[in-house]
C-alpha positions in Angstrom: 10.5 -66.7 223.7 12.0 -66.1 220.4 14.8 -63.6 222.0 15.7 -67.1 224.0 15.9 -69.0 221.0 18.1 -66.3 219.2 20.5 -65.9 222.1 21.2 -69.5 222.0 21.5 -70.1 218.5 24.1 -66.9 218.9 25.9 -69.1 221.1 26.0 -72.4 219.3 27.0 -70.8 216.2 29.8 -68.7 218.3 30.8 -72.0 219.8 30.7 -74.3 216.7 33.3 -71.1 215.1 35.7 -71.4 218.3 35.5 -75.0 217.7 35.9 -75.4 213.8 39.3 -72.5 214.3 40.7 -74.6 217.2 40.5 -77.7 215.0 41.7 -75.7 212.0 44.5 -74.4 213.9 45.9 -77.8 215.2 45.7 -79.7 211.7 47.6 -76.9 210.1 50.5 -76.2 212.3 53.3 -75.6 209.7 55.5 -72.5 210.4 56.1 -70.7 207.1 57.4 -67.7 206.0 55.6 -64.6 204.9 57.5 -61.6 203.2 55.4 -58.6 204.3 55.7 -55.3 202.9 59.6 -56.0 202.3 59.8 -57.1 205.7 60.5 -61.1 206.8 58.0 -62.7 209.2 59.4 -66.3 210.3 58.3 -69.3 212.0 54.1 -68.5 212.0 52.0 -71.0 211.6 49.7 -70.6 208.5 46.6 -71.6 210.2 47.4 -68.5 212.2 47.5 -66.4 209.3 44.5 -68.0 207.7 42.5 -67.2 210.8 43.8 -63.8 211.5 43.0 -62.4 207.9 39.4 -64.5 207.8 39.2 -62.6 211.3 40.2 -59.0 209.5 37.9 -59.2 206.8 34.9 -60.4 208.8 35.2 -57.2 211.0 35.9 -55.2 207.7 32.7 -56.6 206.5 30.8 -56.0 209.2 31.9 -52.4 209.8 30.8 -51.6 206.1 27.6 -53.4 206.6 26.6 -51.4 209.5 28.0 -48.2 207.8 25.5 -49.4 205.3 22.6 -50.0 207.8 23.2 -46.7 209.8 22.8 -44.8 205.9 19.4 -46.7 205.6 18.2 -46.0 209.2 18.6 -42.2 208.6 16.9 -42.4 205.0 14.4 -43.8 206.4 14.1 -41.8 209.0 14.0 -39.0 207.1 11.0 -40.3 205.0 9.3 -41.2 208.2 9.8 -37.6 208.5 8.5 -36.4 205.4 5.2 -38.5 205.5 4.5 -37.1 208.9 4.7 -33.5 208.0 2.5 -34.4 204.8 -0.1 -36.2 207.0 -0.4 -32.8 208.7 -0.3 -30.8 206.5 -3.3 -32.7 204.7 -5.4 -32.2 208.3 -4.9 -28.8 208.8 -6.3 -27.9 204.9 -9.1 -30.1 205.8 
C-alpha cells in the first residue's frame, strides 16, 4: 500500500515540475545574449538557460548525494561485518 502511495506522489510531484518549467518557460521568453567562455551564444531564451542550469545542478547534486550514500552503504557494511565476526568469535570462547 505505501509503495502505491509513493509511486503516485513520485508522479504528481514529476508532473507539478513539468508543469511549473512549461509555465516558467512561456512567461519568460526573452532571447538574450550570453558570452560563454569567450564564445557568443545569441537569440536563447533565458528561461531556457534558467532551466537547463537548475537542470545541471540538480543532476550534479544528486550524483554527489548518491556518491555520498554508496560511501555510507559500504561503511556500514563493513561494521555489519565487524559485529558479525565478533558475535562469533564471542560463541566459539563460550
Amino acid at each position: 500500500m505505501t509503495k502505491w502511495i509513493y509511486k503516485a506522489l513520485s508522479v504528481c510531484v514529476v508532473v507539478a515540475g513539468a508543469f511549473i518549467g512549461v509555465w516558467f518557460y512561456l512567461d519568460n521568453m526573452e532571447a538574450v545574449t550570453i558570452h560563454w567562455f569567450g564564445h557568443t551564444i545569441e537569440n536563447i531564451p533565458l528561461a531556457l538557460w534558467l532551466l537547463v542550469f537548475f537542470a545541471a545542478g540538480a543532476v550534479l547534486g544528486l550524483s554527489v548525494s548518491a556518491f555520498q550514500a554508496m560511501r555510507h552503504q559500504m561503511h556500514l557494511k563493513v561494521l555489519h561485518n565487524q559485529v558479525k565476526a565478533a558475535k562469533q568469535k564471542t560463541v566459539t570462547k563460550i
